[in-house]
N, C-alpha and C positions, 0 to 999 in steps of 0.2 A: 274332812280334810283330805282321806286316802280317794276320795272321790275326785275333789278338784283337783289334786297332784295325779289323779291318774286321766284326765280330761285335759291338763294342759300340755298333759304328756303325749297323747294321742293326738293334739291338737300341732303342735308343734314337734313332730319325731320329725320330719323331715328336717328340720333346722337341728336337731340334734347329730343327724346322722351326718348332715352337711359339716357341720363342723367339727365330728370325731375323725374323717375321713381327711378334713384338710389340717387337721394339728395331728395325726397320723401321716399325711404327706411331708409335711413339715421336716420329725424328726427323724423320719427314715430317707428324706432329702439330703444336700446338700446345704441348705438353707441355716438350718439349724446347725450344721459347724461352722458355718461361718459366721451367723452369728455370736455364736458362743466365745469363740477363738478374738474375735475384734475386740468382741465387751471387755476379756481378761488382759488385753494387751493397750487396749484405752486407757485402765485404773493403775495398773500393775505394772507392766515390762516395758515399755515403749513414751510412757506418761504424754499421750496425745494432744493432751489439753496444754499442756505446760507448751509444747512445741505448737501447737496455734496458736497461743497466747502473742510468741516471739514471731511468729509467721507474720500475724497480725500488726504488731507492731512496727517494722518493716513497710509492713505495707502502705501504710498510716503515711510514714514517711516519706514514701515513694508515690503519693496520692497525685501531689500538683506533676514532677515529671511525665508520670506515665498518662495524667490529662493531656497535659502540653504533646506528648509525643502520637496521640489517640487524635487530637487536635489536628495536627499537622498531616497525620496521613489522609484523614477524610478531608480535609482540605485540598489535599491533591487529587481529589474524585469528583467535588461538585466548585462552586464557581469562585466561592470565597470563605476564610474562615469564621465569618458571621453565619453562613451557611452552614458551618460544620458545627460552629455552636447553637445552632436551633437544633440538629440531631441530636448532640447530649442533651438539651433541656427536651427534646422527646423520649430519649431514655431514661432520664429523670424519673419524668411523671409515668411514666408507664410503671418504672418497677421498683423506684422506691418508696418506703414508706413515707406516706403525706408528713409525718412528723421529722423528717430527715431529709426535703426535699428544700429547705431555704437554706439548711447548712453547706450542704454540697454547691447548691449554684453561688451562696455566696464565697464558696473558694474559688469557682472560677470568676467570677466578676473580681474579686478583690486580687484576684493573683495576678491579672493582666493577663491572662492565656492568650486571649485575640491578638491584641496588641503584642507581644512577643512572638507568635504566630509569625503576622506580618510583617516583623520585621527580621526574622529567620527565612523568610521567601522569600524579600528581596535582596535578602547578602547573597552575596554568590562567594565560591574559592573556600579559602581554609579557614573560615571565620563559620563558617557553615556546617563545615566536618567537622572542627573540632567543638561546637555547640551540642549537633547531636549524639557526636560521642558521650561526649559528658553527662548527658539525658540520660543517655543508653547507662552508663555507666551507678551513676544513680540510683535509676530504677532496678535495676537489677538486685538492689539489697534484697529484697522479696523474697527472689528465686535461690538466691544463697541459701535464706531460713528454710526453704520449703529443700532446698538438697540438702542440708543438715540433718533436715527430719529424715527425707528417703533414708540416708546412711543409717543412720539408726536402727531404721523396720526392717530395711533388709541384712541389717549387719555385713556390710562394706566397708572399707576404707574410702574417703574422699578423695578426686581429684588432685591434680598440683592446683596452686592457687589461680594462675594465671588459666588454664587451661579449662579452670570452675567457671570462672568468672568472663570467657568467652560462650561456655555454653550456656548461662544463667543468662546474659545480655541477647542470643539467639533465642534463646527460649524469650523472652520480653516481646522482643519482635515476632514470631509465629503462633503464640496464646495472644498475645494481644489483637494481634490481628483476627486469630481467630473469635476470641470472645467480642471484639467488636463487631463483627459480621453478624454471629447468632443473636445479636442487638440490635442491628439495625437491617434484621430482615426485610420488615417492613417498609422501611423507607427506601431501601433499594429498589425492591419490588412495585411500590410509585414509581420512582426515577425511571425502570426499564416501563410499566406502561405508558410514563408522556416522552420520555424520548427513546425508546429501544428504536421503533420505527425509521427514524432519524440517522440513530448511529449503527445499528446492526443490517438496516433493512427488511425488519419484523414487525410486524402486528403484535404487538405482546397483549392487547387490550383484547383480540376475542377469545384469548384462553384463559378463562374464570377458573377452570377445576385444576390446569396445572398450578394458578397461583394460590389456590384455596392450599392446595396441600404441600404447594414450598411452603406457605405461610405457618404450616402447622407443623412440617417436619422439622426443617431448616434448622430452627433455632436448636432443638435439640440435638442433630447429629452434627454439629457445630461444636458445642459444648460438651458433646460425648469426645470429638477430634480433640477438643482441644485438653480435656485429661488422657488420652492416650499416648496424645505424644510427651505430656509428662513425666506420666510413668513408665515409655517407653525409653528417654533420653537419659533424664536422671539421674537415674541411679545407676553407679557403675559398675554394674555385672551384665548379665545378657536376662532380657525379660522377655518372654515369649510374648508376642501379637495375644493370642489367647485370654491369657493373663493379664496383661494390661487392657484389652479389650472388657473383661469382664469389670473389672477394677474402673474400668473408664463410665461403665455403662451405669453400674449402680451410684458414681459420686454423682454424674450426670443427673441422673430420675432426682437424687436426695437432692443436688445444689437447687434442681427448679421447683419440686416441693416447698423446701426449705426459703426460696426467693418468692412464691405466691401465698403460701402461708403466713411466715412471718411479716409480710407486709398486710396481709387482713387481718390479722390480730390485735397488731398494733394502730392500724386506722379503727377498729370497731370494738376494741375489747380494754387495751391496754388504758392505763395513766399515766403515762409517760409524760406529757407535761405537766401536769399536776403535781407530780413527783419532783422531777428535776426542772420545771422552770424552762429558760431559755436555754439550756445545754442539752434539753432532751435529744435535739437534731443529730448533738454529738455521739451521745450515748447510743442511740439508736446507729448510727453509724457504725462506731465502735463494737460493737455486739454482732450486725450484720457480717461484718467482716470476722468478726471470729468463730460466728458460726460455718460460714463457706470453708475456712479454713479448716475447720472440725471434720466437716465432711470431703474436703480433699483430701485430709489425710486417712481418715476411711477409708476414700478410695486407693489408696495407697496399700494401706492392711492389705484388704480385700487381694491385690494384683500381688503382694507378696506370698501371701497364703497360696492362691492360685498355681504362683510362678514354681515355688516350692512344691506342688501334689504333681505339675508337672515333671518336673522335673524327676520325683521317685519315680514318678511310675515310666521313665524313660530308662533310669538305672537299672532299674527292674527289668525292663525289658532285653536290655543288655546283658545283663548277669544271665538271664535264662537263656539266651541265645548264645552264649558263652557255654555254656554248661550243655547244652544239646550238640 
């Protein structure tokens, strides 16, 4: 026995040393307080889950709107809104689970999106404004739940109501558009090689390696933008670039994890309909979204923590220069 323990020891020390050296990087890192500090503040002081759950739910809500308003702006980029709805049925299938992919197109097919589409683009005057106000207004439940939670982590006071509720309908409009970008990378990137030529006066078809790596970047610093300016807006104190930078960068990595993961799990592993039958689509939805939510506000922790170590060590810095 002291033979073979000392033969697998010899055999593999390299992998031992590898990994005393990186769980020794770890907890003399940074790494390891912030994980430890998010864990305790997930269970304990902040109850993270409880506030995704209501983030979630919101959202749920806000699902047909924020189509319809997703709807109508790709519709004013390609020819028609049938056109805009073959984009979402490409985003669909691209990134949701196969078992959640009939529920979602059958909200848009049953909800008329197209059809009120087109009949929003051809009113013209205040039948028009006050339509997408109302949208806007709408969907904005979301961003309400999700500045409720900021308030919390950061321990702030909230906005006045009205002045919330201008910046949660701003915030709709600029994540939205950004998360639909980081989505339909792709298909833009078609659209500029058959027509950039056309419209810009560019060849965009002999440069293969710049679109290899929009096509790999893109989507992420997309998704990285679009938590920065969340937790840069938000919350009403002052957040350092830094700090919500960092904060932006790990919800980012966790949301696209957490979006290629749980969609091969569940096509390859899970029983989801076996389980629940015809409502798996729902549930599977349902879960989805409260997982993103999980990790926005992660990313939230994470940019408090940050914003917080900078900030002493700014007082800090003041106080000794005071003192000299």
């Amino acid at each position: 026995m002291k033979r073979l323990t000392a033969s697998l020891m010899k055999r593999f020390r390299w992998l031992i040393v590898l990994w005393i050296k990186i769980t020794g990087f770890i907890f003399k890192s940074q790494i390891y307080f912030y994980v430890t500090t998010v864990q305790r503040r997930i269970f304990d002081r902040h109850k993270l889950t409880t506030n995704a759950a209501a983030i979630s739910f919101f959202f749920l809500l806000s699902m047909i709107p924020m189509l319809f308003i997703v709807i109508a702006i790709i519709s004013s980029f390609v020819q028609s809104p049938e056109e805009a709805e073959q984009f979402m049925v490409s985003y669909v299938t691209q990134r949701v689970p196969e078992s959640a992919r009939a529920f979602i197109m059958e909200i848009v097919m049953r909800s008329n999106l197209i059809h009120n589409v087109k009949s929003l683009m051809e009113n013209k005057g205040w039948v028009t404004v006050v339509s997408v106000a109302s949208l806007l207004w709408t969907s904005s439940g979301a961003f309400a739940a999700i500045e409720d939670a900021m308030t919390t982590i950061f321990g702030v006071k909230g906005r006045n109501y009205f002045i919330s509720r201008l910046v949660e309908i701003s915030m709709v409009l600029i994540t939205g558009s950004l998360f639909m970008l980081s989505n339909m990378v792709n298909v833009i990137i078609q659209m500029l090689k058959r027509q950039g030529s056309d419209v810009l006066g560019i060849d965009f078809s002999n440069l293969p390696y710049v679109w290899n790596v929009a096509t790999t970047v893109m989507p992420y610093a997309l998704t990285i933008a679009m938590f920065f300016i969340m937790y840069k807006v938000l919350p009403k104190t002052t957040v350092y670039e830094r700090a919500a930078l960092l904060g932006a960068t790990v919800a980012g990595v966790l949301l696209e994890l957490s979006i290629f993961g749980f969609a091969y799990y569940v096509d390859n592993f899970s029983k989801y309909d076996a389980f629940y039958g015809s409502v798996a689509g729902i549930i599977i939805t349902i879960f989805s979204v409260y997982l993103a939510s999980i990790i926005l506000l992660i990313g939230a922790e994470v940019t408090e923590i940050a914003n917080t170590k900078i900030e002493s060590a700014k007082e800090l810095a003041l106080t000794v220069k005071e003192l000299q």
